[in-house]
C-alpha positions as CSV (number, residue, x, y, z in Angstrom):
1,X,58.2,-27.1,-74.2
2,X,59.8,-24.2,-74.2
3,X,59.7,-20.8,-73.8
4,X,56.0,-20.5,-76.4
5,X,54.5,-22.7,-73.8
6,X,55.0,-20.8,-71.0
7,X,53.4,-17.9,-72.6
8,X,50.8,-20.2,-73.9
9,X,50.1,-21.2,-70.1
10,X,50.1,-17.2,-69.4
11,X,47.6,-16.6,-71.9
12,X,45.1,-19.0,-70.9
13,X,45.2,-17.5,-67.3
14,X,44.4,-14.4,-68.7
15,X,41.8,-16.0,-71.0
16,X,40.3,-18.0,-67.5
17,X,39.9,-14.5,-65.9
18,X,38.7,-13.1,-69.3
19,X,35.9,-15.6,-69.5
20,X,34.5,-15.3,-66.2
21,X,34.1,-12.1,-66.2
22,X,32.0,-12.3,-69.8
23,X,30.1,-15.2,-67.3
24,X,29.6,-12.7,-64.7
25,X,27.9,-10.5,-66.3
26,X,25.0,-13.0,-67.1
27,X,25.3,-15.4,-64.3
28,X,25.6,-14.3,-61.0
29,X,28.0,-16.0,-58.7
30,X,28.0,-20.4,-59.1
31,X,31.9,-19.4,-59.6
32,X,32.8,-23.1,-58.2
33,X,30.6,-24.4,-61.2
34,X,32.7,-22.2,-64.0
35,X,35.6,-23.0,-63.0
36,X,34.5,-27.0,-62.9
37,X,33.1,-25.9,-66.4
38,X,36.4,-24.3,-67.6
39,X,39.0,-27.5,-66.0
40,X,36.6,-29.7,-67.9
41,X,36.5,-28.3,-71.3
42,X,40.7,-27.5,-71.6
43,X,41.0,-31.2,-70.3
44,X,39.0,-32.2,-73.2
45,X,36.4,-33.4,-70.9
46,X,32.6,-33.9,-70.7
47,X,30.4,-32.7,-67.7
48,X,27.5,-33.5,-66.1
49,X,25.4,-30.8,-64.2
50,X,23.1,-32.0,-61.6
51,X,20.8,-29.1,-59.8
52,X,17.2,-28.4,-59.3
53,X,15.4,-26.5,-61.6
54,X,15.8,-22.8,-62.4
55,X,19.8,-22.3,-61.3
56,X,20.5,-21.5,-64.8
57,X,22.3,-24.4,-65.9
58,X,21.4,-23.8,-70.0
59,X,21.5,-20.2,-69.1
60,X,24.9,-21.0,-67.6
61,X,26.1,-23.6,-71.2
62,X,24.8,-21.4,-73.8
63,X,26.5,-18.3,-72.2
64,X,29.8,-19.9,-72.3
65,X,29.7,-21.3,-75.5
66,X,29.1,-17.5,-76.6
67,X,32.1,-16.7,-74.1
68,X,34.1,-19.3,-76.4
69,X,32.8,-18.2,-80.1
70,X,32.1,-22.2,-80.3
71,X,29.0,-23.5,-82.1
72,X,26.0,-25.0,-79.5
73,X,23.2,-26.9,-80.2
74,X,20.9,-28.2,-77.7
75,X,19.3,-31.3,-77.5
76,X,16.2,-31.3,-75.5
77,X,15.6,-35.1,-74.0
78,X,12.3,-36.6,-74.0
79,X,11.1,-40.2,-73.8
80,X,10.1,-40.5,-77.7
81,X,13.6,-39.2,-78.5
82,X,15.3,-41.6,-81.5
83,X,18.9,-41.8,-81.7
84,X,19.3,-40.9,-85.0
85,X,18.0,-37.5,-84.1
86,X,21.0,-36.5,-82.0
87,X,23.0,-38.5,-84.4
88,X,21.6,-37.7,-87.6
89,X,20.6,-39.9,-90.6
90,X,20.6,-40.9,-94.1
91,X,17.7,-39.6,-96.4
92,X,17.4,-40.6,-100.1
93,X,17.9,-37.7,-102.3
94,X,16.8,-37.4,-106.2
95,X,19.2,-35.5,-109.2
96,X,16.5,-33.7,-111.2
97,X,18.6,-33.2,-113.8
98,X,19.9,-37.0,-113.7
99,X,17.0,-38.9,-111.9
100,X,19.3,-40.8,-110.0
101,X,18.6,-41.2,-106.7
102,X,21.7,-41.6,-103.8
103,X,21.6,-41.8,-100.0
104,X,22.6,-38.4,-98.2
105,X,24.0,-37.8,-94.5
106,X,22.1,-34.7,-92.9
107,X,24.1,-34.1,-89.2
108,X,22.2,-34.1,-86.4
109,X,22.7,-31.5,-83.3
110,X,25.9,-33.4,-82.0
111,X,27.7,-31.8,-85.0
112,X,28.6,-28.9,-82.9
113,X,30.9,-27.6,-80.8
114,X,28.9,-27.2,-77.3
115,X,26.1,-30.1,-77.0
116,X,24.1,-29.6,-73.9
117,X,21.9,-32.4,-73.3
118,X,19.2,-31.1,-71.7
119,X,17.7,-33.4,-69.0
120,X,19.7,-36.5,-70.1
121,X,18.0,-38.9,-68.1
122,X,14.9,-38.2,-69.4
123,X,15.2,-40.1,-72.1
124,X,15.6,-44.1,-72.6
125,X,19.1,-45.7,-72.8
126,X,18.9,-46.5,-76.7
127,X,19.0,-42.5,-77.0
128,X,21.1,-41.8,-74.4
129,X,23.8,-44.2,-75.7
130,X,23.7,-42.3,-78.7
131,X,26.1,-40.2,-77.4
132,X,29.0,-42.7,-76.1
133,X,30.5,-43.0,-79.3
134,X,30.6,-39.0,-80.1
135,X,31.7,-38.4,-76.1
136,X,35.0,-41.3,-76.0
137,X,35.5,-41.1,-79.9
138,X,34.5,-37.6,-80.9
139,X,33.0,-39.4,-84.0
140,X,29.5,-41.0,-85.1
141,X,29.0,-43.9,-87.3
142,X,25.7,-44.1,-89.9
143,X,24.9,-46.8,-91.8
144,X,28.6,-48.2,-91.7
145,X,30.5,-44.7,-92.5
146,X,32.4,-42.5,-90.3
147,X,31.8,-38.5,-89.5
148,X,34.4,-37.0,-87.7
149,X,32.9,-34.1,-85.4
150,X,34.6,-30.4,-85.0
151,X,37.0,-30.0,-82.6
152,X,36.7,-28.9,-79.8
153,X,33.7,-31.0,-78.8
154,X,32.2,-31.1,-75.6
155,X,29.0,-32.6,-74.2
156,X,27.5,-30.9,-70.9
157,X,24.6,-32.7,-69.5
158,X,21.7,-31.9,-66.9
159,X,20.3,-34.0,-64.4
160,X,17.6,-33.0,-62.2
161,X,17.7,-34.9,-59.4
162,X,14.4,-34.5,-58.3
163,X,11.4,-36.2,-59.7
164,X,13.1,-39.3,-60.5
165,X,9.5,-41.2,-61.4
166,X,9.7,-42.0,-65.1
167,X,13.3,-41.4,-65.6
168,X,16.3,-43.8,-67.1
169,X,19.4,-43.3,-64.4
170,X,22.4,-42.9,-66.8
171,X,24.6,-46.7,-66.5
172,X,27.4,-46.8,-64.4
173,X,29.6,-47.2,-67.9
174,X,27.8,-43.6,-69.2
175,X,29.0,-42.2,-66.0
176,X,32.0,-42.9,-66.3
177,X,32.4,-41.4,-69.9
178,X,31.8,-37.7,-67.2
179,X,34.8,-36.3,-66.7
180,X,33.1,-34.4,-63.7
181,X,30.2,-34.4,-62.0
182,X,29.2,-31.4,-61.3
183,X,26.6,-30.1,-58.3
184,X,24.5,-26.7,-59.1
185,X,23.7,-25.6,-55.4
186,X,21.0,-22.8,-54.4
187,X,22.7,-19.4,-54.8
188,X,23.4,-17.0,-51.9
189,X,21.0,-14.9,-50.1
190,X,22.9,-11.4,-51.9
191,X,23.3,-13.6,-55.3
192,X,19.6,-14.4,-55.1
193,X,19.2,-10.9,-54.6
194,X,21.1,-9.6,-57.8
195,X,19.7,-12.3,-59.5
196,X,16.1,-11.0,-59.0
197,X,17.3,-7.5,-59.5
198,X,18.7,-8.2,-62.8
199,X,16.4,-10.6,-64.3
200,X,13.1,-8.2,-63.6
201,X,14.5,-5.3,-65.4
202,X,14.7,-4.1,-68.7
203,X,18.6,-4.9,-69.0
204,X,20.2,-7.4,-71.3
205,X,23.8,-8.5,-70.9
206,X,26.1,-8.6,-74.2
207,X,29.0,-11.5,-73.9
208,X,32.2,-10.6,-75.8
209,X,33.9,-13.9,-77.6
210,X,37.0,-14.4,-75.8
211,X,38.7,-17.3,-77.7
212,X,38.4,-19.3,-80.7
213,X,38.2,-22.7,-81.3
214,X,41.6,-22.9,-83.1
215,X,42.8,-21.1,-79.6
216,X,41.1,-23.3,-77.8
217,X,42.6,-26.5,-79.1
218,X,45.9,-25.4,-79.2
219,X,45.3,-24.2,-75.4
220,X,44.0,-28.0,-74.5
221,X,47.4,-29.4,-76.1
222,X,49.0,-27.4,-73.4
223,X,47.3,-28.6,-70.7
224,X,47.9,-32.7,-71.6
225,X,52.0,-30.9,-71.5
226,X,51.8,-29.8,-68.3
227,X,54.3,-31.9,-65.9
228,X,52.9,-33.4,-62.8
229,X,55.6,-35.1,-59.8
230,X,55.3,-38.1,-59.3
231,X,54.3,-38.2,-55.7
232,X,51.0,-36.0,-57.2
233,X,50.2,-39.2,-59.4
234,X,51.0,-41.7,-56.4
235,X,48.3,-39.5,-54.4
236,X,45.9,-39.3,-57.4
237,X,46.3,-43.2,-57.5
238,X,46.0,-44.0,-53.7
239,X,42.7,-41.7,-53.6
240,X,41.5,-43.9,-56.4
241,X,42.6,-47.0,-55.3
242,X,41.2,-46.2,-51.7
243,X,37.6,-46.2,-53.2
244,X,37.7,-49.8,-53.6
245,X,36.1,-52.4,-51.2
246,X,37.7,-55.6,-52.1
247,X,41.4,-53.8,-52.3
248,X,43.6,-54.8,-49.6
249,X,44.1,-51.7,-46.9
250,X,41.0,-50.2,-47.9
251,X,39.4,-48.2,-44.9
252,X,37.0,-49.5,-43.0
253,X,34.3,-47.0,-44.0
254,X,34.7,-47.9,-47.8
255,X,34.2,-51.5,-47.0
256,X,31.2,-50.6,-44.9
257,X,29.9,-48.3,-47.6
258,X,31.0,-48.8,-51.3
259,X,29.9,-51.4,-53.2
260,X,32.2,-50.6,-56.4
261,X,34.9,-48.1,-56.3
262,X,36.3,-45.8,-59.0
263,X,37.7,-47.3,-62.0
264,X,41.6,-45.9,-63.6
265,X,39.7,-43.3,-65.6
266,X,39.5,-42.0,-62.5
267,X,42.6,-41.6,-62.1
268,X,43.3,-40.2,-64.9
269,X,40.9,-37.4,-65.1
270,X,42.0,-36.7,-61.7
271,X,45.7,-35.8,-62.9
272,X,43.9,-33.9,-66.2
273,X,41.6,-31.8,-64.0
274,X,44.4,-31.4,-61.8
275,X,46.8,-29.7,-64.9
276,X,43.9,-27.6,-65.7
277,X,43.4,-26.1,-62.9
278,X,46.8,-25.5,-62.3
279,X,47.0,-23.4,-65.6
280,X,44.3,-21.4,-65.7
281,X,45.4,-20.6,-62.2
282,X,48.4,-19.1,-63.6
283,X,50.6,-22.0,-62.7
284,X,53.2,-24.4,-64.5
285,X,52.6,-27.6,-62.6
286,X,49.9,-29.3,-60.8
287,X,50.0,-30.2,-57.1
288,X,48.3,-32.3,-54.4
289,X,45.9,-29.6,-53.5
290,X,45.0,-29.8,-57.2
291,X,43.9,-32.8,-56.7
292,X,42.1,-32.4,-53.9
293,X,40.2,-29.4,-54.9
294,X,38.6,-31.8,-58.2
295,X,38.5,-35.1,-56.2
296,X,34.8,-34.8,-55.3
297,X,33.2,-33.9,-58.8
298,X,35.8,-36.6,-60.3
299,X,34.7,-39.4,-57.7
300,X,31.2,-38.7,-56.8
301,X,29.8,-40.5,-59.6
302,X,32.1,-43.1,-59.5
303,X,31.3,-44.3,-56.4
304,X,28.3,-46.7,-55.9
305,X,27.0,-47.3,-52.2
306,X,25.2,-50.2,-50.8
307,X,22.3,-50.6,-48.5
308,X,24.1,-49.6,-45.3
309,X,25.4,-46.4,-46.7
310,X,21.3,-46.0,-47.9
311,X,20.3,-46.7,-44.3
312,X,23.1,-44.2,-42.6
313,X,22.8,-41.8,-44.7
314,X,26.0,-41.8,-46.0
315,X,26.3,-40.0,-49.7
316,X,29.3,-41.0,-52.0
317,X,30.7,-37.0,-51.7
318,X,30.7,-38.4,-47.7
319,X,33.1,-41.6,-48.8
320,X,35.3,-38.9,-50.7
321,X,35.6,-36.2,-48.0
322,X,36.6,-39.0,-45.3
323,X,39.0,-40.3,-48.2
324,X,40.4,-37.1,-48.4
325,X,41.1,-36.6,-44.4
326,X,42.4,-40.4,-44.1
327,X,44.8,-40.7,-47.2
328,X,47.8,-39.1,-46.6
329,X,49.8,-36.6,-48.8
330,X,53.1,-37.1,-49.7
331,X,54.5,-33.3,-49.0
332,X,58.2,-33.5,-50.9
333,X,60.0,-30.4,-51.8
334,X,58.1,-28.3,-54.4
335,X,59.3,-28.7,-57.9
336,X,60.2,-32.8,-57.5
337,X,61.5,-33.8,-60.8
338,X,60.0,-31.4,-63.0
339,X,62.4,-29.4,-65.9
340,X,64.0,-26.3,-64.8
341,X,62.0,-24.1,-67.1
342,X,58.6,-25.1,-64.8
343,X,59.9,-24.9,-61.4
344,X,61.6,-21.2,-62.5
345,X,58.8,-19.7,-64.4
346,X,55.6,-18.1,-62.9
347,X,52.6,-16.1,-64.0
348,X,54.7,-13.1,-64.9
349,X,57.2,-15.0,-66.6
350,X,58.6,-13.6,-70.2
């Protein structure tokens, strides 16, 4: 990597800072959300937005696929939904001129660039595990033939998690295929404010495209050559580790609390989410606090509590918080062993 890269890194910065300020002039504030949005996407990542109703979460998906110039379709799930219409099917198609008859694909709404899956859990877990395939293999198979999907392809799912009667929770192997899980809080008392203002008048916000989705592919490239130390991927891995129960020199609370710990996809997203950041921060490596600042929307869904976390009141974003107060970061000299050319350059750098 030389010196294009660096300039690649400087121009998705300047895209990051671009595309939230398309965002904010639709959405107001939830700027821990875009940038959980943003790390996920240039990791080539999924994301799963959980929220009550009316925070804008589609408001807040469609928006930045227009931000993006990317394709979105949205999938609406409901309990009589059939796999084949996310995935698409096969429909038997007579020549006129011929009279033969053959079988033809037609693409269903995962064919796109930005899938949200509305209200994923909403739907049984035949339909939802429609999606695995496209989300690990960006890929669907019909009636024993391959379609590769565009790139890039991203699925960002909503949750509410409220009224949980007649819903299908998402397995702990769907989970998992979430990059991040992501938490849409109540907005501010002066966001709620602007939020009001704006959506009761007669105004209606235009989004410029800011990249394309050959930029954006060559920007996610970027990202997976980003160089990490490796006392940031010994802390990524004793966070993970530390999640699990039966590991020995576990803490205390996780053997109180967690029944099964995070898996090493973990781990790896952690490092990804971790280079992401980093970049669209300006910056040419990742670091500890990296990893800190995406630990919770990496873990939280990773972690599955028993009955005596049920009965204290202890929620798996508590395990991570005390994880990250108890396991210790390894503080060596900035730069560790990463090439000249990353420790030297900077934001500015030419």
């Amino acid at each position: 990597m030389q010196y294009d890269d660096v300039q690649a890194v400087n121009r998705l910065h300047e895209a990051y800072r671009a595309i939230t300020e398309q965002l904010g002039r639709v959405i107001v504030g939830q700027q821990q959300v875009i940038e959980e949005l943003l790390v996920a996407m240039f990791a080539r990542g999924h994301c799963l937005l959980v929220g009550v109703p009316g925070l804008a979460k589609t408001l807040m998906i469609r928006t930045l696929s227009e931000a993006l110039a990317l394709k979105f379709s949205r999938i609406q799930f409901t309990p009589d939904l059939m796999p084949s219409d996310i995935t698409g099917t096969e429909v038997i198609q007579e020549d006129k001129l011929s009279g033969t008859r053959e079988l033809r694909f037609l693409p269903g709404p995962v064919f796109a660039n930005v899938v949200l899956a509305d209200e994923i859990n909403r739907t049984p877990p035949k339909t939802q595990a429609a999606l695995l395939e496209a989300m690990q293999e960006h890929q669907v198979t019909i009636g024993g033939k391959r379609h590769v999907l565009g790139e890039p392809f991203f699925v960002l799912a909503t949750q509410n998690p409220i009224e949980q009667e007649g819903t299908y929770p998402l397995p702990e192997a769907q989970l998992d295929r979430f990059m991040f899980n992501t938490f849409v809080d109540y907005p501010a008392e002066d966001e709620e404010f602007q939020i009001v203002k704006r959506t009761t008048a007669d105004m209606t916000a235009e989004v410029t495209p800011t990249l394309q989705a050959e930029e954006i592919v060559a920007l996610q490239r970027i990202v997976r050559r980003v160089p990490v130390a490796d006392h940031v991927v010994r802390y990524a891995l004793r966070l993970t580790r530390s999640t699990r129960p039966n590991r020995q020199g576990s803490p205390q609370f996780v053997r109180d609390y967690v029944t099964w710990g995070a898996g090493p996809r973990a781990s790896q997203y952690l490092v990804l989410g971790a280079k992401a950041r980093a970049v669209l921060q300006g910056r040419f490596s990742a670091s500890c606090d990296d990893i800190r600042a995406v630990a919770h929307p990496v873990l939280r869904h990773r972690i599955l509590t028993n009955f005596n976390a049920e009965a204290d009141r202890v929620k798996p974003d508590d395990v991570v918080r005390r994880l990250l107060e108890s396991v210790p970061v390894d503080d060596k000299a900035t730069g560790g062993n990463l090439p000249e050319l990353f420790r030297s350059a900077g934001p500015g750098a030419s």
